[in-house]
Each structure stands twice: as C-alpha cells, then as structure tokens.
N, C-alpha and C positions, 0 to 999 in steps of 0.2 A: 632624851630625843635621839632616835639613831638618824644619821644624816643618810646611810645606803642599806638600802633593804634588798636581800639577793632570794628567791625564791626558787628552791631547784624541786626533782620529784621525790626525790630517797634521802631519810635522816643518814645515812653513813656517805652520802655523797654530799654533804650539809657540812657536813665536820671536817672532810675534807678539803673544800675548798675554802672553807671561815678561817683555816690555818694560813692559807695562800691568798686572801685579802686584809687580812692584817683588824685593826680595833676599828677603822669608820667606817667597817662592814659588818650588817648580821646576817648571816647564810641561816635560813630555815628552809624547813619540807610541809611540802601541799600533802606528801604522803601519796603521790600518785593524782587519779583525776578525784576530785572535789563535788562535782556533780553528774547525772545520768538523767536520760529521758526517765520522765515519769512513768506510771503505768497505769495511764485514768484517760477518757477522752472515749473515741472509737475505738471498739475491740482491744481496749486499753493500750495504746500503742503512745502515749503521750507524746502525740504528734496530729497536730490542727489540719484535718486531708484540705478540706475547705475552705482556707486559709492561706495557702500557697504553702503545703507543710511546713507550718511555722512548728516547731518545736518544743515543748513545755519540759525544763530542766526542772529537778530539783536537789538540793543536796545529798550524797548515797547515803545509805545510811552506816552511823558510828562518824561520818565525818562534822555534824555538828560543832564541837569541840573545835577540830582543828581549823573550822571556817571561823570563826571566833576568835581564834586566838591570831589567825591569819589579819583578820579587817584590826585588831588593835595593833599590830606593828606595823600595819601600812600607814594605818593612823599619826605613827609618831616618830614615820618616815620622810624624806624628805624627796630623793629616787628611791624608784621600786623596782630591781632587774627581774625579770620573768626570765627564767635558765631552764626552762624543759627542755626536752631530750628537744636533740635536732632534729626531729623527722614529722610528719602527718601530726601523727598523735600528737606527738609534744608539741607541736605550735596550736592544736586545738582546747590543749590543755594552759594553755600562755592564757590562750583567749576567755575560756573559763575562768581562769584567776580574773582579771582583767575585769572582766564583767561581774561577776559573783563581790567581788571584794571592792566597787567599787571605783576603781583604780582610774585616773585621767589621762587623756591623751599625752596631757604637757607632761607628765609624772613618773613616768613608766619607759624602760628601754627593756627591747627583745633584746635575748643576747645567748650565742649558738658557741658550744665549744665542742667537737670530733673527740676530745681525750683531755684527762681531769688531772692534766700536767701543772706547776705554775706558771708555766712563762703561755702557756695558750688559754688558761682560765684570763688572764691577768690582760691579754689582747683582746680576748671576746670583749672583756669591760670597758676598755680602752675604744671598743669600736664595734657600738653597738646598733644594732638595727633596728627596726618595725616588726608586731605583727604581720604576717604572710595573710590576707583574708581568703585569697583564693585556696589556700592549703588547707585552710579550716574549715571549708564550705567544702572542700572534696571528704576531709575527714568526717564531717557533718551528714554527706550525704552517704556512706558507707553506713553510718553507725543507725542511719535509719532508714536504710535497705534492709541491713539485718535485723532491725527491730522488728517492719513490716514481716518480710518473709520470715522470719525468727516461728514468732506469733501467733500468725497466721496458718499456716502447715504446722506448726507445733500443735496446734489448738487440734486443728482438721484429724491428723493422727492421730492425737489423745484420744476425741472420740470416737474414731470409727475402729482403728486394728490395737489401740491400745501400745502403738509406738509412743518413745518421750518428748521426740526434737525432732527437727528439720531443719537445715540450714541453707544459707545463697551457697556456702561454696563445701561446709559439712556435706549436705548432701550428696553434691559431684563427686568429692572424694571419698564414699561411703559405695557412690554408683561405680567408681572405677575398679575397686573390690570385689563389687558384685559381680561386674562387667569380666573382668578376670577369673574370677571363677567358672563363670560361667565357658570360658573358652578352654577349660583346664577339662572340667564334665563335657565339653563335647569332642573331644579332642580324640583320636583315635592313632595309635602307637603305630607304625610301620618299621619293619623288622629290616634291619643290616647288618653287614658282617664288614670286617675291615681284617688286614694279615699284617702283620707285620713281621720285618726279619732283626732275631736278635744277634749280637757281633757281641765278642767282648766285650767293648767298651762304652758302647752307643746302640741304638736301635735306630729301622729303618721303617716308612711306611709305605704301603702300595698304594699311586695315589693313582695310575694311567695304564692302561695298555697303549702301547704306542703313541700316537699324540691325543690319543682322546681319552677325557675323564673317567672311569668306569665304576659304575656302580655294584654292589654285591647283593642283592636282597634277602639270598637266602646261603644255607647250608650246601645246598649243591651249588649256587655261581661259587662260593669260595673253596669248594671241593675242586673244583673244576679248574681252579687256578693252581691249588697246591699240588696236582696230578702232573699239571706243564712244568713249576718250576724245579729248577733242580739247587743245589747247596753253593753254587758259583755267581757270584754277583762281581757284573765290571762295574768300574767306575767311568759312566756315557759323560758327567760335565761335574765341574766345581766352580762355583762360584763365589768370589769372597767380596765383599762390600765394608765398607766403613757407615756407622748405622749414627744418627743423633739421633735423643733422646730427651725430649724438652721439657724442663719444667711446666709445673702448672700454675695458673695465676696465683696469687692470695686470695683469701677466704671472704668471702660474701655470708651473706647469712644461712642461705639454703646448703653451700657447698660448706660451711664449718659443719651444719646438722650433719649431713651426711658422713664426712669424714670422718666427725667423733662416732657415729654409731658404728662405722664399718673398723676403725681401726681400734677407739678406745670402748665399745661397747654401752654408750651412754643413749638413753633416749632425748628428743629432742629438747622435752622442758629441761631435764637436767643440765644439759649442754647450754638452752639460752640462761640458766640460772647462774649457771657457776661464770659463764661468759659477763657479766653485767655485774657481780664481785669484782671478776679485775678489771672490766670498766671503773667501776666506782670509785676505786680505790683498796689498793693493800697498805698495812702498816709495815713500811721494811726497817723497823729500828728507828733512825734516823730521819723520816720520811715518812708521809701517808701518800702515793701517788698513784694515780689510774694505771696498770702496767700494760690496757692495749685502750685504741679506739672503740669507737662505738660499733657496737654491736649488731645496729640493724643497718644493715645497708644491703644496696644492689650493683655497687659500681667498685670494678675491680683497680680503680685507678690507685694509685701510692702516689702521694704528697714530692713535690719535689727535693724538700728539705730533706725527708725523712731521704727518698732514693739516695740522695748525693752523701748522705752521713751511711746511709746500709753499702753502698759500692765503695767507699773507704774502707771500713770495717769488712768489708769480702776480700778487699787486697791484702790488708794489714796480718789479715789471720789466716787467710787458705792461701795468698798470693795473687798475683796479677792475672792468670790465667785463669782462675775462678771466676772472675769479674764478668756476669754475661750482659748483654743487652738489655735495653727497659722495652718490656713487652706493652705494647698499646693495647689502653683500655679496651678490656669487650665490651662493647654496646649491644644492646639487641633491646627488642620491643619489651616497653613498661620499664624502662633501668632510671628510676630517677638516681644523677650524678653526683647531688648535694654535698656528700662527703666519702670519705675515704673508703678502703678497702681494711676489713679488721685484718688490724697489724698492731707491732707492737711498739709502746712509745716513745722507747729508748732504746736502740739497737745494741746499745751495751749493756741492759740490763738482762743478760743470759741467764736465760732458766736455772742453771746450777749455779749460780751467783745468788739467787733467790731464793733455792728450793726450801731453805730452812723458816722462810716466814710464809710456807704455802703449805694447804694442807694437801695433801696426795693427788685428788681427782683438781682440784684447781692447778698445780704443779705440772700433771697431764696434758691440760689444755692449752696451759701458758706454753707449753713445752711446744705440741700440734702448729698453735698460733706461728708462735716465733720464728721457729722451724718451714713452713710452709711459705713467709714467708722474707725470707732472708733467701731461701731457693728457687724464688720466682723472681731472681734479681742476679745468681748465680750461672756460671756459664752452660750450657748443655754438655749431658755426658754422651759419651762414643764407644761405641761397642764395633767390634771385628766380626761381623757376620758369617758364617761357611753354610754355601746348602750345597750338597753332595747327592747327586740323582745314579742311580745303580742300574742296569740293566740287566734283567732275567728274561732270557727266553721273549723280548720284547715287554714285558709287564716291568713297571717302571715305580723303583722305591726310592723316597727321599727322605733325608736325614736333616738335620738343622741344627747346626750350634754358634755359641755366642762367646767372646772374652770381652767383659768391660777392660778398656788399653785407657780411657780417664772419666773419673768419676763425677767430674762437674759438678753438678747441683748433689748432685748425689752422696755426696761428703758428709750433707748435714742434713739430709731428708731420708739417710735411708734405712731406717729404722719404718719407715712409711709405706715403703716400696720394696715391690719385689727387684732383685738386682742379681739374683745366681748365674754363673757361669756355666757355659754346657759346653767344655772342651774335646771337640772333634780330634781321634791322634791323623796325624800327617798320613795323606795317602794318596798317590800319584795319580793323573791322568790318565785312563785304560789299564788302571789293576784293578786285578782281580781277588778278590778277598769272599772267603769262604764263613758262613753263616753257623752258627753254635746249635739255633734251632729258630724255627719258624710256628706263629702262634696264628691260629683265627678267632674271631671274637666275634660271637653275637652282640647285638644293639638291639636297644629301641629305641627309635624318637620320643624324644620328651615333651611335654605338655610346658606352656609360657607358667615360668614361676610365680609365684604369689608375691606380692610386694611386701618385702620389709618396710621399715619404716623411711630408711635411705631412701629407696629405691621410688615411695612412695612422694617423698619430698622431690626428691627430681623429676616426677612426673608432673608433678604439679608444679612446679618452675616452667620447665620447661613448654606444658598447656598452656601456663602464662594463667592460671584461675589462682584466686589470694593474694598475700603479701607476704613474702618470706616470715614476716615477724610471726606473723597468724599458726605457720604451718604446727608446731609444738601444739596450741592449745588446742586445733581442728583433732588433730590426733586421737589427742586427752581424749576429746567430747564423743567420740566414735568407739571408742573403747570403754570409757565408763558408762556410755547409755546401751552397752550391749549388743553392738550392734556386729562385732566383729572379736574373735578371740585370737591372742597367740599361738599358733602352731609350729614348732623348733622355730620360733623369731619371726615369724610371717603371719600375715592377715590373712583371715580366714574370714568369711561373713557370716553373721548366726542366722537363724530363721528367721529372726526379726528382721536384723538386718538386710537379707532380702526382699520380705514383704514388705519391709519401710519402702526400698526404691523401686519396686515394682507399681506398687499405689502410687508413686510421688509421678513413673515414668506415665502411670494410664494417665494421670490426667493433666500433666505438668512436663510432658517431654520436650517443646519446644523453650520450655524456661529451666528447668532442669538441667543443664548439660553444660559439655567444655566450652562452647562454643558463644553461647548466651553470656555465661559467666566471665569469659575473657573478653566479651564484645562491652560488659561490663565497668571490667576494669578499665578499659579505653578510654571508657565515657569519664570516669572520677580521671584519670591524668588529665584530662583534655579541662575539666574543673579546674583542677589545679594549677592549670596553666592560664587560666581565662579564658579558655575558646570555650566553654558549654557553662549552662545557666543551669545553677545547681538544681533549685528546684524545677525547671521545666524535664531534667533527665530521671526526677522523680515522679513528676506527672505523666508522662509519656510509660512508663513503666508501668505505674499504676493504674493508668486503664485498660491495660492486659491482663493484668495480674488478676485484680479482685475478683473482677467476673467470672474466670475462669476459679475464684476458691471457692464463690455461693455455688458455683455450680457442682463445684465437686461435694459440697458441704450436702447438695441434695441428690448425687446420685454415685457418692461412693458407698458399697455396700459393707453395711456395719457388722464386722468379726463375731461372731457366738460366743460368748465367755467359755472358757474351759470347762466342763464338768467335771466334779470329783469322783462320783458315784454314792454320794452319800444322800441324807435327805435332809431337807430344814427339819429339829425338832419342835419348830412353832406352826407351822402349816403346812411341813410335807412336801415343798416343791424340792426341786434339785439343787443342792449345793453346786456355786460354781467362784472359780478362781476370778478375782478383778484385781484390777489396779488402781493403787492408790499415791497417796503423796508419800507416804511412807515404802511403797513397795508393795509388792503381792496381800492376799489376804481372801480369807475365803468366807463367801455370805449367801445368804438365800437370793434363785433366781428373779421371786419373786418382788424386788426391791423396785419402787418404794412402798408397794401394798404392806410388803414383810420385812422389816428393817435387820433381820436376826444378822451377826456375825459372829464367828466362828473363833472362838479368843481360845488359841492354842497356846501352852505354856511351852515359852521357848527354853530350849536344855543349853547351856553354856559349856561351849568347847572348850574345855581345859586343852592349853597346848605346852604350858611350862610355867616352873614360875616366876613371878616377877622378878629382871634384875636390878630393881630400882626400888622398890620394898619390899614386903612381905604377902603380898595378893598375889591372885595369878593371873597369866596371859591368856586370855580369850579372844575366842573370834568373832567379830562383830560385822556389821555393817552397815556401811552409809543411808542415808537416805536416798539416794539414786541405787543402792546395791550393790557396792562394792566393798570388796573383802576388803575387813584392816585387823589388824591385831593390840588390843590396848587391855591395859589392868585393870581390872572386876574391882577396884580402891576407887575408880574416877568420880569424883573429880580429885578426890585428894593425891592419889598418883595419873600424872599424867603421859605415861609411857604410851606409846604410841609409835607402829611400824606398817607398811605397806606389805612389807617382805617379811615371810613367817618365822621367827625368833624359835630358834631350838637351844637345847639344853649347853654347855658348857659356853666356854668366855675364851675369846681371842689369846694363840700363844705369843703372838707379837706387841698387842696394845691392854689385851685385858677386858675391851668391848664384851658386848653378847655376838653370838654369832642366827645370821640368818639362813634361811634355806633361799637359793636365787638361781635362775636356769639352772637346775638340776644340779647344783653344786653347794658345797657348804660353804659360806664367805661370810668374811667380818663386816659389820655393819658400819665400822668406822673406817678401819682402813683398806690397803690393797689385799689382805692376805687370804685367799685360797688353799681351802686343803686340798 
C-alpha cells in the first residue's frame, strides 16, 4: 500500500522528484495528457453542439496501458498529488487525471511547483492547493475551438482546392506571410544617393544643407553637391553626452524563441525541447536538479528570493557597482502573472561549473538563460557619446562615435550584444580638417523583409493572437503542410499556401484575422478568470461560424485536378494529379466511373551509406510529404535524420556529418567545417 501517490507529466521529471520525497512517495507519469476529444458526433468533432458543447473525451491512443496502470496505484493510494505543469494545460490535465482515474475530492491535492529544485518540490507538498475549474474550462474551451475550426476549414479545403489544414490562429499566421509578401510584390524601389566624406580615421555623412534635411534622388542632385563642395571641412559643433544602456528583462517564452534563433541559431521546437530538459531535470554527479524554471510563462517578474540571492552574487563577483535596480514587471494585455520569468534556479550554478554534465546545445541555452538573466538585475552600461557636425560650403556632415567608459550589465551579457567602440581622435571647436576623398552612392529603397521565424514570433506576441507555448508547433504545421518554404532563413509562401488564405479570406475575413483571434483570446482570459461562461463564448461563436462554412461548402469553387497529359489505359479519359492520405498520386479523371490508378515504381535515392549498419541512406517521405532521410534495413536499422547525412564522420566526435544551411556540420556536436 503506498500512503502518497505523486503524479507528474514526464517519466524523467518522475525520477527526479521520487529522489526529493523520499520511500512514502511514489512519483509516476501520466506521460503527458491521457485523453482527447473523440472524433464521432457531428462532423466528427467529438463535441455535443446541442448539448451546451458538452465534450466526449476518450483515452488517446497507446495510452491504454498507462490509464491502467495509473487507476491501480491510485487504487493502493492513500493521497493522490496531481503535479502537472503549472499553467492552462497542466491544470486541464490535473483534471483529466482526476476524472479519468477516478480520483475523490477528499483524496487528491493539486500541487504547483515554477522549478524541480528540493526545497520547492518539498513546499509545493507541504502546501497544497485545488483544481483551478475556471483555468480548465478556458483550456477546454480553446481545445474545442480548434477542434471546431481545426475540422471544419480543414474538411472545406480538402475538398475544394486540395489544401491539408486550417487553423484559428495557424491560419492568421500563414495569412501574415502571405500578407507580407504581398507588400514585398507590390512595393516599387525609389532611387537615392547619399555622399559621404572619408578622413583618416572616421567618416562623415551629409545629412542637411543648412538647417534643412535634404534629400538626393538622383545622380545629378549628388552631382550637384559634389561640384559646390570643396576638400575643407570646419568643425560648426561637438557634442558629447554620457549614454545608458539598459539591460533587458529575462526571458519569457516568446522572447527566449527569438533570442535562441537570432543568436544561437535554433528553431523554435528545438529551443522549447532542450528548454524543458533543464526544466526537468539534469543529473550533475551528485544531484538530479531542474537547472531553470518553467518554461512557459508570460511574466517577466523574478521571485524575490531568487533577486536578493542574484544581487549578492552580482556584488560578490563583479562588485558593488554592478549591482543594478530591480526592473518592474512588464504587464501588458493577456500576461497571465502565475509564475516566474525563465531563469535559472541557483544563481551559483554557473554554466562553466556545469558545462561538463551538459551536452553542447543544452550547455548553450543554459548559458543564454543564465546569462540574460543575472543582467537584467545588473547595473546599466555608460558609453561617452561624440557627434561632430562639419561644415562645407553650407552642406552639413556628421560623424558619430562611442567609448564604453563602464560596462555594467555588459560584463556578462556581452557575448549577446553588440558593444564596439568607435573612437572619434580629438578635434577642436572651428577646425578645419581636410578629407582623403569623398564617395557618392547610389540606393534603393527596400521592400518590408520576410519574417524569419524570430521576427515571426514577435509578431504574433505582440498581435496578442496564440500562446507563446503554441508558437513552435504553429510554425512546425505551416511548413510541413507546405504552405511556406525557407528562403536564406525566411518565409516565403508557396502557391498553396497562398490560395489556402485567399479561399479562407473570400469567405471567412471577418473571422480570419488578427483582430477576431486576439478579440479571442480575451474571451478564454476572461474564462479563466470567471467573468465569461465557457460555453456561452462557444455558442455565440458558433452561430457565426457554421453558416458561414455550409455556405462556403456550396459556393466555394472546386480547383480542377492537375492534368498530366497522359490518358487512362482503361477508358481513355485524362490522367490527372490528386491527393490523398498518403500524398500526391496520379488516377483517371474519370473516378468513380473508372477507378484506374497509376502505380508508378518509386526509384530510391541512394544518398550514402548507412553509419549504423550495412544498408543505405535514403530519401524518403512522410506521410504529410516531408523529406527525411532513414536506412533501406528499417525496421531492423532505425537511422533516421531530418538533415541530409553526407559521407565522412566528425573530426571532433566521430558522428556522421549532415549537410545544414549550406554548410557541412556534425550531427552531434558544435563542429562546423
């Protein structure tokens, strides 16, 4: 008989904290969530419309087993702690356990821990809470939003243009893509010139004729200027200023995505992947300990304890004058405060104290983490600004430079940031200092860039459409249903993916958009909170919605299958290209008169051979259509890459090596050729 039964979502966070409650605890995993709306009902949406969206769960599948094995240790339990992650999800997931297993009110304590330390597992236990209803019913009601819309415009596409998906907030961020390109093809370059004067040591640029701004548009305005000036430039002013330089908050979830893509190169899953390892738990020797907070949050606030233990540790090692201010929490619309700001959970455990029970890319982000935020607690740095304005002939050049005189935050963040000096030499009041040579340069205005995936995540923060957590897998879904390629790191929209949101905008623009979707998420906080009645914000939706899909169901017009040029050999009509569950496939027009299809014998890419046995590497693909590379042995080898595996083996680790943004890199570790 176990007298505490501890139930968390991940077996390696199970092991972790079984260590840190000792023998009259058994820590198991649910393995994640345990059950899903069904897919039976109306339009299979395993949700009762007529009903008051009453919801029809059932166990997902593969998790059988572990619902089993779950209800007999509840069984021969005495407390039951329900430990899911602290956020939405995981209190919807408490409640799942809770109900699925059985579990009684008297029986069962919620219990919330920020970071998978001992002494905060060991307090959550000690002081334990309730299911949250109102948090489960906002999660409830998202997850059959997106079931409805999911479904629904999924279905619609299928049939008519032969798109795979649609989404509530996938789509907005597939349409801001679109929407972007489209301002890129309409965009029309206008031509400028700029002059600058070169000096020795520094350069000048022309920024005024007298007191007014002046523009160059062509060849002859800067013709026209280089004719007046002559090689003698005064100095008309000097200006010097003392500059701060502020830190940034710590990391929230959206701003760690972005950080790791722009600085360490990582796409978004990868980053929430490795980030929720050191949530979990690392094994340092002596220790299994979570090394930062949780992962998902939106509130940049830091724990008081942790501040007063990080502002010691800034005096002790950089000095007193390091020591900056505590920056007040940013707030803004949709920030639930719940918990912390990712940081890390022992301000002594320094990345190169660690690095050797870490693998490379976790070592990276631990390093990011730590880093960013030990410097949002550190004092501002100060830079000596000079701008030096030149007079020629009245046309007015200015110069700009900088000396960081203290580096503040910047001690320990500046590996992150750009920090160069741009030292101006000494030059007096009304001298005159003579030019080496003077350049003009054509321009052209440039077109709004394409969004990376950074850039892409801060838009959608900042819209306020999703949940930070979301943003990673929206990504994913947008790129493996083809709706958008990489171009040098940037989205690009394919033809589909155009005509996905052009269909979705004819007939679905007023629900479609930033606007709907953020007015949206309004509604689930305002659930969450208990001001809105879950299911009435789905009724009220729902009688917008539907009518507006039968209608598009009868007057969106259905795409022509592709022709090949070839003919059926059963009756002659036109072969043409469809889609299927599997992918593309080519069959007679005339279906289902003429059932014929076209069973082409696919040739297998040899691309190298196996470094795992004796087969070879081939290129394959998913059943959604994307490229992966695995051994012609499978099942019996299971090699398996995203990233295309070329010939020879790492000189650092011995790995295979992959081919990755245009570059050769090891598959295991950092090494680049």
């Amino acid at each position: 008989m176990t007298k505490n039964l501890v139930i968390v979502e991940s077996p390696s966070k199970s092991k972790t904290i079984e260590k840190y409650l000792g023998k009259d605890f058994k820590v198991v995993s649910s393995k994640g969530h345990i059950r899903d709306l069904a897919t039976s009902g109306r339009f299979g949406l395993g949700v009762d419309i007529d009903n008051g969206f009453k919801p029809n769960y059932i166990p997902i599948k593969g998790k059988t087993n572990v619902i089993r094995d779950l209800k007999k240790d509840v069984k021969d339990s005495d407390t039951i702690y329900l430990a899911s992650d602290p956020d939405r999800e995981g209190e919807a997931i408490a409640w799942h356990l809770k109900d699925t297993l059985g579990i009684k009110d008297s029986n069962y304590k919620r219990v919330l821990f920020n970071e998978i330390t001992k002494d905060k597992v060991i307090k959550a236990i000690d002081n334990p809470t309730v299911i949250d209803d109102n948090l489960v019913k906002s999660q409830e009601t998202r997850r059959i939003l997106d079931r409805i819309i999911g479904f629904r415009l999924s279905k619609l596409l299928q049939s008519k243009i032969g798109a795979k998906s649609a989404g509530r907030v996938q789509s907005v961020a597939l349409k801001l893509i679109v929407d972007r390109e489209r301002e890129i093809d309409a965009f029309n370059p206008e031509e400028y010139w700029t002059i600058t004067a070169i000096f020795k040591d520094y350069e000048a640029k022309l920024f005024k004729y007298k007191d007014d701004d002046i523009e160059l548009k062509s060849e002859k305005d800067a013709n026209k200027v280089l004719d007046v000036i002559d090689d003698k430039y005064t100095v008309e002013s000097i200006e010097k200023k003392e500059r701060r330089k502020k830190s940034k908050f710590p990391f929230i979830t959206s701003t760690l995505q972005q950080e790791a893509s722009t600085k360490l190169n990582f796409p978004a899953r990868k980053t929430m992947s490795i980030a929720q390892k050191l949530y979990e738990g690392i094994d340092l020797g002596d220790e299994t300990v979570g090394l930062i907070t949780y992962m998902r949050t939106d509130s940049t606030r830091l724990s008081d304890d942790f501040t007063t233990s990080a502002r010691k540790y800034i005096e002790k090692e950089y000095g007193k004058e390091y020591v900056g201010y505590i920056k007040k929490s940013k707030k803004t619309e949709n920030v639930q405060d719940a918990h912390e700001a990712i940081r890390p959970t022992n301000v002594l455990r320094e990345p190169k104290k660690i690095k050797g029970y870490l693998k490379p890319d976790e070592f990276k982000l631990y390093s990011l983490i730590y880093k960013r935020t030990i410097a949002s607690l550190m004092s501002d740095a100060k830079v000596n600004q000079t701008t030096i304005i030149f007079d020629n002939n009245d046309y007015k050049f200015k110069t700009t430079g900088q000396v960081l005189i203290f580096d503040g935050y910047l001690k320990i963040y500046k590996d992150y940031e750009d920090s160069e000096d741009k030292i101006l030499p000494e030059i007096g009041d009304k001298e005159e200092v003579i030019t080496t040579d003077v350049e003009s340069t054509q321009h052209f205005t440039k077109p709004p860039a394409r969004y990376t995936e950074a850039k892409l995540i801060k838009e959608m923060e900042e819209l306020g459409i999703g949940r930070p957590s979301t943003y990673a897998k929206i990504i994913d879904t947008i790129k493996e249903r083809n709706y958008v390629e990489l171009v040098e790191k940037k989205f690009k929209p394919t033809e589909m993916g155009i005509e996905t949101t052009d269909k979705l905008q004819e007939f679905f623009s007023d629900l479609i958009n930033v606007e709907y979707t953020k007015d949206m998420e309004d509604d689930l906080d305002k659930i969450a909170d208990g001001k809105e009645v879950w299911n009435k914000v789905l009724e009220d939706f729902y009688k917008i919605f539907e009518p507006r899909v039968s209608d598009a169901f009868s007057d969106m017009e259905k795409k022509a299958p592709e022709e090949t040029g070839e003919k059926c050999p059963e009756c002659g009509s036109p072969l043409v290209v469809r889609n299927g569950k599997y992918g593309e496939f080519v069959a007679c027009s005339n279906y289902p008169t003429c059932k014929y299809i076209k069973k082409e014998k696919k040739e297998e890419k040899v691309i190298m051979n196996c470094p795992n046995c004796d087969g070879k590497i081939i290129e394959r693909k998913t059943r959604r259509g994307k490229i992966f590379y695995g051994c012609n042995n499978y099942p019996k080898c299971k090699f398996a890459s995203w990233d295309k595996p070329i010939e020879g083996k790492c000189p650092e680790c011995g790995k295979y090596l992959v081919e990755k943004d245009g570059k050769t890199k090891c598959s295991e570790c950092d090494y680049v050729k």
